[in-house]
C-alpha positions as CSV (number, residue, x, y, z in Angstrom):
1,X,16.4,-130.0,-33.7
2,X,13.0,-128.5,-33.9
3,X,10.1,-130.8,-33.4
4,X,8.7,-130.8,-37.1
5,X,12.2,-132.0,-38.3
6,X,11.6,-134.9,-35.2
7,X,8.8,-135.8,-36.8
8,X,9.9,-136.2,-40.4
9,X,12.8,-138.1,-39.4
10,X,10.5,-140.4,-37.3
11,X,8.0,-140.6,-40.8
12,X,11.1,-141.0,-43.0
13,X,12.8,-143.9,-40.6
14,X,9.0,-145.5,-40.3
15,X,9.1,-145.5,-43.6
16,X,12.0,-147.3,-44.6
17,X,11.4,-149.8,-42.0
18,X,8.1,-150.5,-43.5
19,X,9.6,-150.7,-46.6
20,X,12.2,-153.0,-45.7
21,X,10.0,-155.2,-44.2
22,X,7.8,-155.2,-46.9
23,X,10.3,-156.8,-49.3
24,X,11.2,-159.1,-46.5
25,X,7.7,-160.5,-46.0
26,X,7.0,-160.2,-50.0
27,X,10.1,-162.5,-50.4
28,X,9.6,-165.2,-47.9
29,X,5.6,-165.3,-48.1
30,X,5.8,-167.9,-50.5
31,X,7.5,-170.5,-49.3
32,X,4.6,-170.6,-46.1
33,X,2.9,-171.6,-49.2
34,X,0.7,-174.8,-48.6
35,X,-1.4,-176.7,-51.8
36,X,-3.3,-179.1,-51.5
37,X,-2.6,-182.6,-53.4
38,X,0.7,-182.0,-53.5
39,X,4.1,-180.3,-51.7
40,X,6.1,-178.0,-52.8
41,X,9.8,-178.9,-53.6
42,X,12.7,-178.9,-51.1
43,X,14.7,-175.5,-51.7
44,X,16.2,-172.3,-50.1
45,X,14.9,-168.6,-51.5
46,X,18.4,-166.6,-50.7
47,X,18.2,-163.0,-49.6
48,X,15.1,-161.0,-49.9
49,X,14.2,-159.6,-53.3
50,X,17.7,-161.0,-55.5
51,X,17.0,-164.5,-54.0
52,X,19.7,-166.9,-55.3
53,X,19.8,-165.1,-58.9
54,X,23.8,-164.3,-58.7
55,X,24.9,-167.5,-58.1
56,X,22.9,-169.2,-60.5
57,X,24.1,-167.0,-63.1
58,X,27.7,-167.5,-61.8
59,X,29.4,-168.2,-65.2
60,X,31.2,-171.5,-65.5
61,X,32.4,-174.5,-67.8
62,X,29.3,-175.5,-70.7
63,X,31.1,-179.2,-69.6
64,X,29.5,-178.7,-66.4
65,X,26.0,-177.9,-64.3
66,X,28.1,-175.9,-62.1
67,X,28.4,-175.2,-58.2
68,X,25.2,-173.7,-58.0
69,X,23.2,-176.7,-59.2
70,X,25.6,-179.1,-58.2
71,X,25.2,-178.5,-55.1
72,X,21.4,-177.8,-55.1
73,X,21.0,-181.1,-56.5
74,X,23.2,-182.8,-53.3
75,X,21.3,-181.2,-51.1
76,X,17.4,-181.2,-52.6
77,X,17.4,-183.6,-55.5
78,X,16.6,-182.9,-59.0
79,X,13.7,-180.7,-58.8
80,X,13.8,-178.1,-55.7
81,X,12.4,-174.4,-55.4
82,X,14.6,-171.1,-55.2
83,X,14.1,-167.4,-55.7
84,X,15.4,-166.7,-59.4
85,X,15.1,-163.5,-61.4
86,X,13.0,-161.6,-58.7
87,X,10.3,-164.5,-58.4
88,X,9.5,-168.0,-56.4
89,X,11.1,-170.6,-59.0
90,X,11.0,-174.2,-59.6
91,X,14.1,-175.4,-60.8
92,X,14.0,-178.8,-62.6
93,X,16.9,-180.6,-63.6
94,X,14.6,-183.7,-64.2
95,X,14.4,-185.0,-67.8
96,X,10.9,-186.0,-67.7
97,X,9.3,-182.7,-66.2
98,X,11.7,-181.0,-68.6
99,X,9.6,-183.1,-71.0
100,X,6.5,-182.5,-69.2
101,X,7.0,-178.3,-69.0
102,X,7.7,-178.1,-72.5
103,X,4.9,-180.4,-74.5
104,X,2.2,-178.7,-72.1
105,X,3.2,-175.1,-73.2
106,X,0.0,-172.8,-73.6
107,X,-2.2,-175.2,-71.4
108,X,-0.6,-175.1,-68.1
109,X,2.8,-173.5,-68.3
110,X,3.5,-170.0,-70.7
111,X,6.6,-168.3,-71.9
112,X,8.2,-165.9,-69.0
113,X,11.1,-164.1,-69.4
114,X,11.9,-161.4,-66.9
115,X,10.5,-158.1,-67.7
116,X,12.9,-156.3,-69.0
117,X,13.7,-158.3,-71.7
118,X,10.6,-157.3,-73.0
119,X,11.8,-153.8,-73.0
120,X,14.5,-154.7,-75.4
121,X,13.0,-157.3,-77.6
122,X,9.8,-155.6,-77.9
123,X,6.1,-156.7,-77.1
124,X,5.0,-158.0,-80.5
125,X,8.7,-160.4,-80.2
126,X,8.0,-164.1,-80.8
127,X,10.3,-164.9,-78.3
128,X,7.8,-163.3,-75.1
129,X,4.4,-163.4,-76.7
130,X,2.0,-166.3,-75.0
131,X,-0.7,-167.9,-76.1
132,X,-2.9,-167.5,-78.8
133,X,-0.4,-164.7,-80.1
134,X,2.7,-166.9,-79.8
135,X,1.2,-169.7,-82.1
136,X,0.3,-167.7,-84.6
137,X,3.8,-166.0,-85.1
138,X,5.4,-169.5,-84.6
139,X,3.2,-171.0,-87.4
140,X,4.2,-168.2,-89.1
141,X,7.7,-168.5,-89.0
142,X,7.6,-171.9,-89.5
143,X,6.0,-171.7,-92.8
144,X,8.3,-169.1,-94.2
145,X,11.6,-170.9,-93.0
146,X,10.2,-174.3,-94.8
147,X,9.3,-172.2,-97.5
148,X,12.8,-170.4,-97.9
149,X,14.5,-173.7,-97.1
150,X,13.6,-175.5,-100.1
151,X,14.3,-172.8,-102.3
152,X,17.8,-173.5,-104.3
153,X,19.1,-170.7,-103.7
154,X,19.5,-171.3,-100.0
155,X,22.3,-173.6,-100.1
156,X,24.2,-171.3,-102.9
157,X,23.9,-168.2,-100.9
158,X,25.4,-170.3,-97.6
159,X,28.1,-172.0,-100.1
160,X,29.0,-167.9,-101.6
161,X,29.2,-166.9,-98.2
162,X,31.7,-169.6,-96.6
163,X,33.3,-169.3,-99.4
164,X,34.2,-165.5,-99.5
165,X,34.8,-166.1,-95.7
166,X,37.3,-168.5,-96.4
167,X,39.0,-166.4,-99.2
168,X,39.6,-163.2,-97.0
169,X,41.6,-165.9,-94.4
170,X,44.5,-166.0,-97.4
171,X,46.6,-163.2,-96.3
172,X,45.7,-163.9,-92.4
173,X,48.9,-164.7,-90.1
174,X,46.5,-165.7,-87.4
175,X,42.2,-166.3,-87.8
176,X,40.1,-166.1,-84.4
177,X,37.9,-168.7,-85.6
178,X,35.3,-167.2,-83.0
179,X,35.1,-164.2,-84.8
180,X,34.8,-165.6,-88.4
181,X,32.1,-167.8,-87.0
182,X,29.8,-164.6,-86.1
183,X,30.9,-163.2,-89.5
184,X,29.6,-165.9,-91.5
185,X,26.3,-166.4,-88.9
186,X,25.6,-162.9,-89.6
187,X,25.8,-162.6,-93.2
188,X,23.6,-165.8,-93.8
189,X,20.9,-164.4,-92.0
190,X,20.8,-161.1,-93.1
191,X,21.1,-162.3,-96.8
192,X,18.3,-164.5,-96.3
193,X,15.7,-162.4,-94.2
194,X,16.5,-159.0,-95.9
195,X,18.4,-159.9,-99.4
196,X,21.6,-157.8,-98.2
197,X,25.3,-158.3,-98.8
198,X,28.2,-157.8,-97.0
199,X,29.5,-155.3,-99.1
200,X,26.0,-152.7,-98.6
201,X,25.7,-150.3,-96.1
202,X,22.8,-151.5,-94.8
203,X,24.5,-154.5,-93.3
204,X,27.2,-152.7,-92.0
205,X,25.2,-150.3,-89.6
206,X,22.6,-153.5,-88.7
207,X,25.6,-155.3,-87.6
208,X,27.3,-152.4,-85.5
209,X,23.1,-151.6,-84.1
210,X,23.0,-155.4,-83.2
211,X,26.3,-156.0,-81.3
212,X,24.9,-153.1,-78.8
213,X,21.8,-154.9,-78.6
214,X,23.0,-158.1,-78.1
215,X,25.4,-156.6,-74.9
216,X,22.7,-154.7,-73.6
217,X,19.7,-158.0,-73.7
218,X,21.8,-159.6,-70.3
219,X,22.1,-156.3,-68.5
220,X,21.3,-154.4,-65.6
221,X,17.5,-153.2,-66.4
222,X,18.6,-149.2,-66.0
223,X,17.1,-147.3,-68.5
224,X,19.9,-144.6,-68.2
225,X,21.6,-142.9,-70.6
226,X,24.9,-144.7,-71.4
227,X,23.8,-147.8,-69.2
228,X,23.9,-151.1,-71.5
229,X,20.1,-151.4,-71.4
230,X,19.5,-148.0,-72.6
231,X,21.8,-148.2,-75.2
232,X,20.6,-152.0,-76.1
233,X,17.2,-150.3,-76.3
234,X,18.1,-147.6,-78.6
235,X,19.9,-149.7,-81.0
236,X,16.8,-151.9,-81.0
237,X,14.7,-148.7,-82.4
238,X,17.5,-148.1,-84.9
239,X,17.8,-151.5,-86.4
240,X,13.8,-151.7,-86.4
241,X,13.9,-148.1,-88.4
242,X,16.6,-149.6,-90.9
243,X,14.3,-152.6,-91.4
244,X,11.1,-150.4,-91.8
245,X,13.0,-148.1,-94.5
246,X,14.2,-151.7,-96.0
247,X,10.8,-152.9,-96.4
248,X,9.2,-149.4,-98.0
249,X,11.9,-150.0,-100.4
250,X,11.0,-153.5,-101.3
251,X,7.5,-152.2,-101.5
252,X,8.1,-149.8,-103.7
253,X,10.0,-151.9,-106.2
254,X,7.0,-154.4,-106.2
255,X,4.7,-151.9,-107.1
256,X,7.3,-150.8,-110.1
257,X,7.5,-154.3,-110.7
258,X,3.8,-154.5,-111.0
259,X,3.4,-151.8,-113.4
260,X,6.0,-153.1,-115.7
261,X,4.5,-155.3,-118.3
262,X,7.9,-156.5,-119.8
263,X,9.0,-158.5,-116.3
264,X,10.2,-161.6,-117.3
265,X,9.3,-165.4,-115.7
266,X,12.7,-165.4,-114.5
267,X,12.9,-162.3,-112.5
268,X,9.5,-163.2,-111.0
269,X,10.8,-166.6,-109.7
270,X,13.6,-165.0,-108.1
271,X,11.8,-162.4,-106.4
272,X,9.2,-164.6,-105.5
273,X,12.2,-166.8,-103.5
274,X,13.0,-164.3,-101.6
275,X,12.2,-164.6,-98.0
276,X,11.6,-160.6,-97.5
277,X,9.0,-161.1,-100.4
278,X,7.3,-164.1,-98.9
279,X,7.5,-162.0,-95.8
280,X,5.9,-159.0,-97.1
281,X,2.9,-161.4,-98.4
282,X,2.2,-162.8,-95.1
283,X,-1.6,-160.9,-94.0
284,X,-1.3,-163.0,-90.8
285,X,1.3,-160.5,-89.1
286,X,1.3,-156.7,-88.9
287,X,4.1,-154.0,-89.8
288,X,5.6,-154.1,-86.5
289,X,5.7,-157.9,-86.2
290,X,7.3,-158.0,-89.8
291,X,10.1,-155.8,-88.4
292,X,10.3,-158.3,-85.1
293,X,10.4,-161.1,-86.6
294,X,13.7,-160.0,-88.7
295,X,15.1,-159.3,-85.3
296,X,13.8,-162.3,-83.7
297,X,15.8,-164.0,-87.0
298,X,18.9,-162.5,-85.8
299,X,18.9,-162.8,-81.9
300,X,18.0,-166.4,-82.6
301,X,20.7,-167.6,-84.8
302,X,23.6,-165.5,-84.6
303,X,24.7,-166.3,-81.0
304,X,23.4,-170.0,-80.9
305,X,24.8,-170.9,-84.1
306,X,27.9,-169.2,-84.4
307,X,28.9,-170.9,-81.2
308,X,27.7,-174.1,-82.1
309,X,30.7,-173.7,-85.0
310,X,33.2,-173.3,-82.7
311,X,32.5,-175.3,-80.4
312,X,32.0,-178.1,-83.2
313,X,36.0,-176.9,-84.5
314,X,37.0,-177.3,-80.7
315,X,35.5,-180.7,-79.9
316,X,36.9,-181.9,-83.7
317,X,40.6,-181.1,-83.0
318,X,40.6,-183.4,-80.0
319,X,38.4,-186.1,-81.5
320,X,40.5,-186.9,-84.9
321,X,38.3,-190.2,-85.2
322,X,35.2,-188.5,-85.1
323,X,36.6,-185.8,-87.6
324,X,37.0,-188.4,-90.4
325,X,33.5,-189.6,-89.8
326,X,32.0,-186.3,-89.4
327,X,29.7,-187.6,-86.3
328,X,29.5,-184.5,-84.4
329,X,26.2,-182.4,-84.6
330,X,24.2,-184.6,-81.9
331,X,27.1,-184.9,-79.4
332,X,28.1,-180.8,-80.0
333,X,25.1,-179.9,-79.1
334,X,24.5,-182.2,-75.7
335,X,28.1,-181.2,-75.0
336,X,28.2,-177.7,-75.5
337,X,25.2,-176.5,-74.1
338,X,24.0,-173.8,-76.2
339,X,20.8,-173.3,-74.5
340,X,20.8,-173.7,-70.7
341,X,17.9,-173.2,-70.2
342,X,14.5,-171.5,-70.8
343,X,11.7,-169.4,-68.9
344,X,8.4,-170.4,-68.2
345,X,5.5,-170.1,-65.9
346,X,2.8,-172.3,-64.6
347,X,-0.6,-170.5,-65.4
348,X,-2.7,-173.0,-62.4
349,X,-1.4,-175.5,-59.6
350,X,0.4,-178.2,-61.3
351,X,1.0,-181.1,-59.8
352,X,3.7,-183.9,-61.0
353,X,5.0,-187.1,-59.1
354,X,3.8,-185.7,-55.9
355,X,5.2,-182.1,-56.3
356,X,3.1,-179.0,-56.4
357,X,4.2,-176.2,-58.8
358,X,2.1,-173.6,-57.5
359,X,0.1,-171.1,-59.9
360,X,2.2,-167.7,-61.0
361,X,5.6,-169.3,-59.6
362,X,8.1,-169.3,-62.4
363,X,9.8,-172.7,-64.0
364,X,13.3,-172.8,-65.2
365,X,13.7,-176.7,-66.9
366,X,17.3,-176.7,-67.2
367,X,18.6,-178.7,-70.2
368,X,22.4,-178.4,-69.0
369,X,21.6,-180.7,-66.1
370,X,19.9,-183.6,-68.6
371,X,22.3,-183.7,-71.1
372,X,25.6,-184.2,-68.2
373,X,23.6,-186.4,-66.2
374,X,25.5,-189.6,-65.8
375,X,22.7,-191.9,-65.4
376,X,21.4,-190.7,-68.9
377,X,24.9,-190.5,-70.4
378,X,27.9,-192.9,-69.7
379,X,31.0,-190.6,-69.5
380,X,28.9,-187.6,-69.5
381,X,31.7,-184.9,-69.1
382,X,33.6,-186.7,-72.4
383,X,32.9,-185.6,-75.6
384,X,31.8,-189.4,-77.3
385,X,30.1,-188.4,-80.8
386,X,29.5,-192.1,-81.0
387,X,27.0,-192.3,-78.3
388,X,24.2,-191.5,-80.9
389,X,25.3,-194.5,-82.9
């Protein structure tokens, strides 16, 4: 071998071992970490750079915390440190700093979901904008669901939907209720953010854009052609151009509307119900946020709620008692564990019954472990719907 090539595999190995090393160091720095006032929690960090991420995300029971924090829990107590989504993590299975996360959002802990969700949802999304930007999308949507809430013709649309649901189960030898569940999740929100049917093409290309989206968002972040992400990312840009060519066409029939003297007071109070009008109104929120927050409408309700039904059909058949009475909701939700948990990040040192959350080091309150926990919830692995009694 000639003594240049010697001296680029010498550079080449140097710098892989560097590199290496790097990662190692990057990875365990933190837990040398030392506030003062306070200590960090007990904990392990895993292997360098994944940390303990896998196994946290190992899938298992919604009955059930599962091994990872099961054991974590044995061996640290309720609140203990790891190395989650490629960061130093707090990991709090504690009700009370659950509590204590969540009412001090915006002054000493922010919304932090792992990069590249961003990628997929967007950077104007509600659901990873912080601070001042957050609130004023969440007052936002909050005043247009109240306001599209008590319109009357809510409840009809939801009541025409389940109903035509139920009709096309007549000729059905067998109904995945699963299936029907996302079905009827789907159509309500669409009907109500963008005024479509099932029967208009519009719906049918959002929903087929969506389902790509929605198995691409917990992905390997690859932006390469044919990966999930890329193809979750793609679908995103779709559905936002269907929604923008949805909006110029609302636009442009208001501005008919406008110029046509002979409108009548009642087509004016039903296009002033309509939550795509009220939308359109809103001067608080630019083009592109309009167009997120329909998106935002539909990651946020289809998933949770359509698996809230079935899970609320699945508890019923083995709780007959509690079918007569209908006492459900509360229980179905501590139960079945919709959310897990959420992302978050401590903007300075926080410090909370002697532990130390240092600044920049990501917060994971997991809700799973407060609603089994046995000293909150006698028979906590039972389905009881009269607990809330």
């Amino acid at each position: 071998m000639a003594e240049g090539d010697s001296c680029w595999v010498v550079v080449l190995v140097g710098g892989v071992v560097g590199f290496i090393l790097v990662v190692v160091l990057n990875h365990f720095w933190p837990l040398l970490f030392k506030g003062k006032g306070g200590t960090v929690p007990k904990g392990s960090f895993g292997w360098p750079l994944l940390g303990e991420t896998f196994s946290f995300l190992k899938p298992h029971s919604s009955n059930s915390v599962g091994a990872f924090l099961h054991d974590h829990c044995s061996r640290y107590g309720k609140v203990f440190k790891s190395h989650l989504f490629f960061s130093p993590t707090v990991v709090s299975c504690d009700p009370e700093l659950n509590y204590f996360i969540l009412q001090s959002e915006g002054k000493l802990f922010e919304c932090s979901y792992p990069k590249p969700i961003h990628g997929i949802l967007g950077k104007v999304s509600m659901l990873v904008a912080v601070g001042d930007t957050h609130k004023r999308l969440r007052n936002a949507a909050l005043s247009l669901v109240t306001i599209t809430k008590s319109k009357p013709e809510f409840l009809h649309d939801i009541e025409n939907i389940a109903i035509q649901i139920l009709d096309s189960w007549k000729n059905k030898p067998r109904v995945i209720f699963c299936e029907e569940a996302r079905k009827f999740t789907f159509n309500v929100i669409v009907k109500q953010v963008l005024g479509l049917t099932p029967q208009e093409p519009e719906t049918s290309e959002i929903l087929e854009d969506f389902l790509t989206f929605m198995r691409g968002l917990i992905s390997l972040p690859l932006y390469i052609p044919g990966t999930p992400y890329a193809r979750a990312v793609q679908a995103r840009r779709r559905i936002s151009s269907t929604v923008k060519a949805i909006v110029e066409k609302r636009r442009a029939g208001r501005r008919n509307n406008n110029n046509d003297d002979d409108d009548d007071d009642n087509n004016n109070s039903k296009k002033n119900s309509d939550f795509l009008e009220i939308l359109l109104s809103v001067d608080t929120l630019s083009e592109d946020e309009k167009v997120s927050f329909v998106l935002d409408s539909l990651l946020g309700g289809y998933e949770t709620t359509s698996l809230l039904m079935c899970m609320v059909v699945h508890f019923l058949s083995h709780s007959p008692a509690a079918l007569q009475q209908l006492k459900v909701i509360n229980e179905a939700l501590r139960y079945g564990n919709v959310v897990k948990f959420v992302h978050r990040k401590a903007l300075k040192d926080v410090k909370y019954k002697g532990y130390l959350i240092p600044s920049g080091w990501k917060v994971l309150p997991v809700f799973t472990a407060v609603h089994l926990d046995p000293s909150l919830h006698a028979n906590a692995t039972q389905f009881h719907p009269w607990r809330w009694e």
